[in-house]
NUTI-881441 format. One record per residue (C-alpha): residue in one letter; x, y, z; residue number from 1. Coordinates in steps of 0.1 Angstrom, whole numbers. Each point is the difference from the previous one (the first is absolute). Layout:
// residues N
NODE  rest      u      v      w   nr
NODE     A      X      Y      Z  NUM
...
END
This chain:
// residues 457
NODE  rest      u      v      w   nr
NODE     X    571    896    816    1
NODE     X      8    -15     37    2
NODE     X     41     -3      7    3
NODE     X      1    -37      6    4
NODE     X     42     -8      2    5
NODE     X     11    -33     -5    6
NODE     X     20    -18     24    7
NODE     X     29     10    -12    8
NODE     X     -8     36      0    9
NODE     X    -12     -6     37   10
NODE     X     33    -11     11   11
NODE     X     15     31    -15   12
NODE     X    -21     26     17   13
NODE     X      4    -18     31   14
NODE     X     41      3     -7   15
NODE     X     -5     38     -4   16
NODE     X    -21      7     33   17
NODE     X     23    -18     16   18
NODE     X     30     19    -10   19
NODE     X     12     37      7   20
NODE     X     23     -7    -32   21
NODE     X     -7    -31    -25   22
NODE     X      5     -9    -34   23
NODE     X    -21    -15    -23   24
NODE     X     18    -16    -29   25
NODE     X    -31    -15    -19   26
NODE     X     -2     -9    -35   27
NODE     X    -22     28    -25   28
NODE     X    -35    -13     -1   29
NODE     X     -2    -12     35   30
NODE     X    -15     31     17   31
NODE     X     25     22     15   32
NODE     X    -20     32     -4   33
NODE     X    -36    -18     11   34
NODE     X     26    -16     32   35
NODE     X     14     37     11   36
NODE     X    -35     13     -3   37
NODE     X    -16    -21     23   38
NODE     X     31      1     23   39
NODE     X     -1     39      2   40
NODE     X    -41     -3      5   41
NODE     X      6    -26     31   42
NODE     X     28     22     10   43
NODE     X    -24     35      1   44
NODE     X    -27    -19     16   45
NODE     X     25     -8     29   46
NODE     X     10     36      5   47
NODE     X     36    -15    -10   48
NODE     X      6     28    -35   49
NODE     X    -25     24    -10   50
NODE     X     15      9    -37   51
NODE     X     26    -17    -24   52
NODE     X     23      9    -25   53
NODE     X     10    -25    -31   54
NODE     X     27      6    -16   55
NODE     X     -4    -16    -39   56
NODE     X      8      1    -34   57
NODE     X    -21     29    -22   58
NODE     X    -20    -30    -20   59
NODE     X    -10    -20     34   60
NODE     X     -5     33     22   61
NODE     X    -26     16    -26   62
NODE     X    -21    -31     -8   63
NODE     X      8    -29     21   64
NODE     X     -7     13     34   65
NODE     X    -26     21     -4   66
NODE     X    -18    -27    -21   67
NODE     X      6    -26     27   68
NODE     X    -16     22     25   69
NODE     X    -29      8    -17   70
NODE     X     -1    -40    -17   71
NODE     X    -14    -11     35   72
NODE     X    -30      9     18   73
NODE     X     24     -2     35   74
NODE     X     19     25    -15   75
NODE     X    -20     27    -11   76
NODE     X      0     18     32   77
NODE     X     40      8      0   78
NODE     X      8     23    -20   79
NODE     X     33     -2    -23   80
NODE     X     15     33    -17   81
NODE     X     24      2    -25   82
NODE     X     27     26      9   83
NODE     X      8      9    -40   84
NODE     X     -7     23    -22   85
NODE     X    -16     40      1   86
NODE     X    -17     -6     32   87
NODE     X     22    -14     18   88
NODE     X      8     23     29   89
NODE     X    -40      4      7   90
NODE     X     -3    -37      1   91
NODE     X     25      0     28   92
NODE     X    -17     21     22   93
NODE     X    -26    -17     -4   94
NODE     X    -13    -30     20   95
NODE     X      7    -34    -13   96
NODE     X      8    -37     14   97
NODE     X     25     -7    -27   98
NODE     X     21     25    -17   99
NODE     X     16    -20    -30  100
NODE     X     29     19    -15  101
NODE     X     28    -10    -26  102
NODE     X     40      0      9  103
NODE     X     10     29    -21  104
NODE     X    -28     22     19  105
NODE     X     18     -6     36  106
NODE     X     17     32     -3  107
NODE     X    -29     23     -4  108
NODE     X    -17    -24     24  109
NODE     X     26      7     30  110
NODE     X      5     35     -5  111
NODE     X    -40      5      8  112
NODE     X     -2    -17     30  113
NODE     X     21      2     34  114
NODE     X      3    -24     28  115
NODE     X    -24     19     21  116
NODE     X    -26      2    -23  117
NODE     X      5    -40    -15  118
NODE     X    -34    -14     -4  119
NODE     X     15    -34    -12  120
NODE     X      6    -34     24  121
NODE     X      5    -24    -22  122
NODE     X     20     -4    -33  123
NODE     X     -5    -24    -29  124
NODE     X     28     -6    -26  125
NODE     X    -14    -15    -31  126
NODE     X     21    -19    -23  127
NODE     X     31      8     25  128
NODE     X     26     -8    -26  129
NODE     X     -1     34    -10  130
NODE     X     16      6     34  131
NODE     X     28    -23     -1  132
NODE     X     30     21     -9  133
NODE     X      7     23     27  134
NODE     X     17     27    -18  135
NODE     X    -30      6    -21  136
NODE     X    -15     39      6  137
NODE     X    -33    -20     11  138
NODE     X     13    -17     27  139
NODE     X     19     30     12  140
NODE     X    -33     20      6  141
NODE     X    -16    -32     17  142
NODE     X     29     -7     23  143
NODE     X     -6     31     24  144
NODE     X    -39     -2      5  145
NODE     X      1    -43      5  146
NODE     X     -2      5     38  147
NODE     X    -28     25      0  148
NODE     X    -23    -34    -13  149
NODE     X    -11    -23     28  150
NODE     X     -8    -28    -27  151
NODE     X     23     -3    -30  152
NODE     X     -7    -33    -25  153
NODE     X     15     -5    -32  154
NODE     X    -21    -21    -31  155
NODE     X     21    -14    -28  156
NODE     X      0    -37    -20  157
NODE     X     31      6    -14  158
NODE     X     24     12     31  159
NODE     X     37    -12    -11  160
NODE     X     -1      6    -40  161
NODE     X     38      3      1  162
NODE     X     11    -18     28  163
NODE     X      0     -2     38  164
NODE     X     12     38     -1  165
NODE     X    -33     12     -9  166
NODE     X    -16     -6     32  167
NODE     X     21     21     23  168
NODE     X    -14     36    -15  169
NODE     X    -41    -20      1  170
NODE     X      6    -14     37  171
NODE     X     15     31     15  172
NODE     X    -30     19    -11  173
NODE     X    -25    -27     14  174
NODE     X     23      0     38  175
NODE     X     28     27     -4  176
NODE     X     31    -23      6  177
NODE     X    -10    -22     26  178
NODE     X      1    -34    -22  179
NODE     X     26      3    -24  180
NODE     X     20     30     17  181
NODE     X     -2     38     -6  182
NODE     X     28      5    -29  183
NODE     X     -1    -15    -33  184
NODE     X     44     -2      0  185
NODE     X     -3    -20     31  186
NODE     X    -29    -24    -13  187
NODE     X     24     -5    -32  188
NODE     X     27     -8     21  189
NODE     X    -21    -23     24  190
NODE     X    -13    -23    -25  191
NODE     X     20      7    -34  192
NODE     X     33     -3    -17  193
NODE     X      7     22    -31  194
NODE     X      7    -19    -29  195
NODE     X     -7      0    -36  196
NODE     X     14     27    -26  197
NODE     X     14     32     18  198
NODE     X    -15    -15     30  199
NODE     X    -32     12     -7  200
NODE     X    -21    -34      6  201
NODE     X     -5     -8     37  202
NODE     X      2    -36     10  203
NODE     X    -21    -14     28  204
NODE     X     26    -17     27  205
NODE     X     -3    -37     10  206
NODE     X    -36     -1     21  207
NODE     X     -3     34     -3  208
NODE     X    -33     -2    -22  209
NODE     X    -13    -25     28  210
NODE     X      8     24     27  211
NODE     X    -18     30    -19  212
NODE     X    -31    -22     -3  213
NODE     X     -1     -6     35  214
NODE     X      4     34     10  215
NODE     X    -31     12    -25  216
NODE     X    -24    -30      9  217
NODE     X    -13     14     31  218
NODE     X    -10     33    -19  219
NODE     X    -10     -7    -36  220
NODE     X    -28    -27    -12  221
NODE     X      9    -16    -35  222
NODE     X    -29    -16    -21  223
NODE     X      8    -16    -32  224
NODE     X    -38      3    -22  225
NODE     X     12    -44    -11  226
NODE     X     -7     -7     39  227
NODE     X    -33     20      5  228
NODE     X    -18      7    -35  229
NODE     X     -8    -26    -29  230
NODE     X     22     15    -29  231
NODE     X      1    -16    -35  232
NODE     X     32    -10    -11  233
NODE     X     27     23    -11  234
NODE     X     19     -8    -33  235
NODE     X     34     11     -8  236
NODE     X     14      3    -36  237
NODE     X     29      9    -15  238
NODE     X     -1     13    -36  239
NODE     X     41      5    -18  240
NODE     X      4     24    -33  241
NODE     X     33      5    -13  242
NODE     X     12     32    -10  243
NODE     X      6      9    -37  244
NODE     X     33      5    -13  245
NODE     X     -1     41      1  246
NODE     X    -20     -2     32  247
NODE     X     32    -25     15  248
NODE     X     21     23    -13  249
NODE     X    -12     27     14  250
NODE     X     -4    -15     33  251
NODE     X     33    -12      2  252
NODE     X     14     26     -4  253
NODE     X    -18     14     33  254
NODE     X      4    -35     17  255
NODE     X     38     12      0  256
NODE     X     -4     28     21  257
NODE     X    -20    -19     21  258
NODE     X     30    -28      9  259
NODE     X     26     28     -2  260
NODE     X    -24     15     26  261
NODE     X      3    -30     24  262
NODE     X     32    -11     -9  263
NODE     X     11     37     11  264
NODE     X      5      2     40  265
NODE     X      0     39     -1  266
NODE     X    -34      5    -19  267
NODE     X    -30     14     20  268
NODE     X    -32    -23      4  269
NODE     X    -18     28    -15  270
NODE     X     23     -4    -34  271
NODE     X     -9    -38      1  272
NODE     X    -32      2      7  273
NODE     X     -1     27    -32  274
NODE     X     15    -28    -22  275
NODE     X    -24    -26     12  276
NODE     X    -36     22     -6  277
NODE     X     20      7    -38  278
NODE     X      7    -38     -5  279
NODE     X    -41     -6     15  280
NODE     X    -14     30    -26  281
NODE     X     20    -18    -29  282
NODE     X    -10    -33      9  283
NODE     X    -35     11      3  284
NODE     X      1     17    -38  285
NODE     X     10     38      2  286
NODE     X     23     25     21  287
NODE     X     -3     36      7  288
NODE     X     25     25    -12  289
NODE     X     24     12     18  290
NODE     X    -17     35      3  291
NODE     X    -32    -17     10  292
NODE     X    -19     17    -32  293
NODE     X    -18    -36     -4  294
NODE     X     15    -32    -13  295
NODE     X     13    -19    -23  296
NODE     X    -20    -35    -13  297
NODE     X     26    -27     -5  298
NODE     X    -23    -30     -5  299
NODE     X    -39    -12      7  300
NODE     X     12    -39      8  301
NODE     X    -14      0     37  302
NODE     X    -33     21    -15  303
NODE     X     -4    -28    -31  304
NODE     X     -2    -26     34  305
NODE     X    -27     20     16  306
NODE     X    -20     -1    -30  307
NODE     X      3    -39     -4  308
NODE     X     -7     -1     37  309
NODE     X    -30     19     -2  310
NODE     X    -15    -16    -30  311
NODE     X      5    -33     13  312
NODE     X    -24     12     28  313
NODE     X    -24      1    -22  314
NODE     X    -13     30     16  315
NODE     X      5    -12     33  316
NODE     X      8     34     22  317
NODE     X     37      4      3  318
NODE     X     19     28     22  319
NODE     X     31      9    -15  320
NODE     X     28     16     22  321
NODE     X     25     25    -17  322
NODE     X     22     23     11  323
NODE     X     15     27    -21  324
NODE     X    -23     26    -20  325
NODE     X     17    -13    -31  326
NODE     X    -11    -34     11  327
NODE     X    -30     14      4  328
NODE     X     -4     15    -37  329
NODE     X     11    -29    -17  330
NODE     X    -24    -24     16  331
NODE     X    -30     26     -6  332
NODE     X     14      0    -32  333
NODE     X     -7    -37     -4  334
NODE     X    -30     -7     17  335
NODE     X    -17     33    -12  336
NODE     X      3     37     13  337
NODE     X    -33      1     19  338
NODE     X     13    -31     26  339
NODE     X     -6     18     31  340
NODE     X     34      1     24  341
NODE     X      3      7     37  342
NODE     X     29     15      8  343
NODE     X     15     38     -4  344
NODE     X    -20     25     -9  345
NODE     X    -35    -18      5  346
NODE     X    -20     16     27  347
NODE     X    -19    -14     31  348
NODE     X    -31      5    -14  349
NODE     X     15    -21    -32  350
NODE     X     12    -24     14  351
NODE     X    -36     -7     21  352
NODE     X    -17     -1    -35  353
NODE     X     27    -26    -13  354
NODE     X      0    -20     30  355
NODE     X    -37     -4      0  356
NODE     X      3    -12    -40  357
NODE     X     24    -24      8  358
NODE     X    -13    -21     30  359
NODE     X    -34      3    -26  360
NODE     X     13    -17    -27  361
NODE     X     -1     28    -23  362
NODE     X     39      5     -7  363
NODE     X     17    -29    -20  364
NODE     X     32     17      9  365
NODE     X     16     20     31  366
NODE     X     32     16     -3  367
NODE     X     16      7     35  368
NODE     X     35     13     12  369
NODE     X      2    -19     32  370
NODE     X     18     29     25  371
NODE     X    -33     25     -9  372
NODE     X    -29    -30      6  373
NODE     X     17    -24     26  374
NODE     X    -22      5     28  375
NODE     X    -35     12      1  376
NODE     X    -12    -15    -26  377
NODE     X    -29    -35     -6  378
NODE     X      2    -10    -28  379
NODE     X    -11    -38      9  380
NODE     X    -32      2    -22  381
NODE     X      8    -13    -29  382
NODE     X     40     -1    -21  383
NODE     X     21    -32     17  384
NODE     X     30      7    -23  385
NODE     X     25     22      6  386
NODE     X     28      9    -24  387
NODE     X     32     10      8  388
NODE     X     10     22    -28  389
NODE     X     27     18     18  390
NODE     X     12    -17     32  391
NODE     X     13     17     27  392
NODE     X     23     -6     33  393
NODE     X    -26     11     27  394
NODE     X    -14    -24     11  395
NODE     X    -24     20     19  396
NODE     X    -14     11    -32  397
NODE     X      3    -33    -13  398
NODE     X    -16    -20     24  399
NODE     X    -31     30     10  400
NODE     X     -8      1    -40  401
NODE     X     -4    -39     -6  402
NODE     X    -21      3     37  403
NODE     X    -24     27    -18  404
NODE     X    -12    -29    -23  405
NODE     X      8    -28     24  406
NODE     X    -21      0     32  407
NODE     X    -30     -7     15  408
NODE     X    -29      4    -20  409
NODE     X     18    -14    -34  410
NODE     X    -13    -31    -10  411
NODE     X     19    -12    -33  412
NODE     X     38     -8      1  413
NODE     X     24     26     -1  414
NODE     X     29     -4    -26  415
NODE     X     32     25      5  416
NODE     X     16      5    -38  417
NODE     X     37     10      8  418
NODE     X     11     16    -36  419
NODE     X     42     -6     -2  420
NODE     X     24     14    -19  421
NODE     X     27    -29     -4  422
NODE     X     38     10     11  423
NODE     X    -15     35     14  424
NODE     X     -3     14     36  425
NODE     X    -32    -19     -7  426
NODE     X      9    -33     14  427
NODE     X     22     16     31  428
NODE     X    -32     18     10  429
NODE     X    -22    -30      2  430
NODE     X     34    -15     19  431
NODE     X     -6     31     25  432
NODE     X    -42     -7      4  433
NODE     X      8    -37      9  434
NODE     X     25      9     22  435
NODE     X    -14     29     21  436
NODE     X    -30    -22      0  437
NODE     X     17    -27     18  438
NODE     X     11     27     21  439
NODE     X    -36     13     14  440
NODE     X    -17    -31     -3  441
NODE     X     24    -12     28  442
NODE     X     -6     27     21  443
NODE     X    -38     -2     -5  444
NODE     X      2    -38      1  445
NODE     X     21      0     33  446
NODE     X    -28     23     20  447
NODE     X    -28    -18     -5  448
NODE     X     21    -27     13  449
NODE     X      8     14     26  450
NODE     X    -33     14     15  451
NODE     X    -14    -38     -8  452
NODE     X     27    -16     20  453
NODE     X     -6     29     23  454
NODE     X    -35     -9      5  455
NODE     X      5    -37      2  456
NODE     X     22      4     31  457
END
């Protein structure tokens, strides 16, 4: 099948020739694999790079860029290798086009190869968010080799999931300091107060979210898939359960620790975030013990909504997102043991097989814990409902799980089930979504405004 990019995708390409360092914050479904492709193939053909290294995610670096190589017929003659597994160090001395490796392989990557002997002129960050804290081990291995790359472009849809101060670790990788300074304490100080509890949460200053948009416009290219593709409408809905008596008991109880937590100005962020993923397990139905030799069930209130949910489909495909095992067994122990899961413990292989089922219309019901199958995955062909059984604060999670179902390609209405606990962390989380979605819809919003007053001067 002939590579035929849309205008859109064009554009992009022509963005990433164009550029030594670029970003490409495009929305999932719109082609960011197909784009860097045929940018790396223009590129080779000009004698500009001769081999490239992505840097992705396990799920997208074993299936999605080797199967969008070898999808299109103007592909087939690069060759992508996937630096994982037994073989590994023979692949590497190999010759390749694209080696595609996954973040927690950098170290054995770098201790293989010296600057001497570095076949690699170009690097490819996909899903860059995974690069945004700069104290991460990750971004410590990447930090010393970023100047042996000539070309260096970073591919996310999601690039500020938690605020402005997630794009200083993503843009430093894409042009090592030169937009938004070399040192993550001065870029705090630049453009931030601390505020908030412990002074913890970083406030943008007055115009300093406008003057962070203007320094990124020249070197990231932000498409929204409502401006360029023909999406059916997405559906929000809320769906409240109360608590029983014992389960409100119980989860009082915890809630307690929780606002002695905050209202304590010595307590650690790790101690409050303990308290809140306590309060989220008991709000969900269950809690593991204290000695982490399983859990305890406290209630199945949320699970009795997913079974209402699904049986008001009528059969109608519906992905469900969970996030703790225990969340896990009790809805498997609802909608039947053999409901197939992707998540822990299910292999790539597995996951292929389940994949395939779904986007066929053969599985009724998907369970899915949304930090294991955010990115990677298509699964457009056939659920549009996706229930929220256990909600979570990551938006990145959030927003790339809800995009697996919603995106080009789906052709029925998408509805998004929020289950909520009333009076739990519950409502506070869906608080947090709204709000750090206000956040990185602005910065998003504000750069495509930017390059399209930009262009009309």
């Amino acid at each position: 099948m002939k590579y035929e990019p849309h205008p859109y995708q064009k554009k992009a390409i022509k963005f990433m020739i164009e550029r030594g360092c670029a970003g490409l914050f495009i929305d999932p479904g719109m082609g960011k694999t197909s784009c860097t492709l045929a940018a790396f193939k223009l590129l080779k053909k000009a004698g500009l790079v001769s081999r490239a290294l992505v840097i992705a995610p396990l799920r997208p670096a074993r299936s999605v860029w080797p199967g969008e190589a070898s999808k299109w017929d103007d592909f087939t003659g690069l060759k992508v290798q996937v630096l994982h597994g037994n073989n590994k160090d023979k692949l590497l001395r190999g010759k390749a086009d694209i080696d595609v490796v996954n973040p927690e392989g950098l170290p054995w990557l770098f201790r293989q190869v010296t600057k001497n002997e570095w076949p690699w002129q170009m690097l490819v960050i996909d899903e860059s968010t995974r690069f945004k804290n700069t104290h991460t081990q990750r971004f410590k291995e990447l930090k010393p080799v970023l100047d042996w790359f000539r070309r260096r472009y970073i591919l996310t849809g999601t690039p500020a999931p938690n605020g402005l101060l997630d794009l200083f670790g993503q843009v430093y990788v894409m042009d090592m300091g030169n937009a938004l300074g070399r040192y993550i304490t001065h870029y705090r100080m630049e453009y931030f107060d601390a505020t908030g509890f412990g002074g913890y949460t970083w406030q943008p200053k007055r115009e300093a979210e406008s003057r962070i948009y203007k320094k990124l416009a020249p070197l990231v290219l932000r498409m929204d898939a409502a401006d360029y593709l023909k999406l059916p409408p997405l559906v929000n809905n809320t769906v409240e359960v109360e608590l029983d008596a014992d389960a409100r008991r119980v989860y009082d109880t915890m809630e307690e620790l929780l606002i002695s937590a905050v209202d304590d100005e010595t307590v650690t962020a790790a101690n409050l975030a303990a308290a809140s993923i306590k309060c989220r397990q008991i709000a969900n139905g269950g809690i593991y013990k204290d000695d982490h030799a399983g859990w305890v069930d406290i209630h199945d209130i949320k699970t009795e909504a997913v079974v209402e949910l699904v049986e008001e489909l009528s059969g109608k495909p519906a992905l469900i997102a969970y996030e703790f095992k225990h969340d896990l067994a009790r809805l498997r122990a609802a909608l039947g043991e053999d409901v197939p899961h992707l998540g822990g413990g299910v292999t790539g292989k597995q996951q292929a097989i389940i994949e395939a089922a779904w986007n066929a219309g053969k599985l009724p019901v998907l369970l899915a814990q949304p930090q294991s199958v955010a990115h990677g995955l298509n699964l457009q062909g056939t659920g549009a409902a996706v229930i929220w059984h256990s909600l979570t604060y990551n938006l990145e999670d959030y927003e790339q799980l809800v995009r697996r179902i919603w995106r080009q390609g789906q052709k029925e209405r998408v509805v998004v089930h929020h289950i909520v606990a009333k009076n739990t962390v519950d409502v506070a989380i869906m608080c947090a979504l709204r709000s750090k979605d206000k956040t990185q819809r602005a910065l998003l919003t504000a750069l495509r405004d930017y390059a399209k007053q930009r262009k009309e001067q």
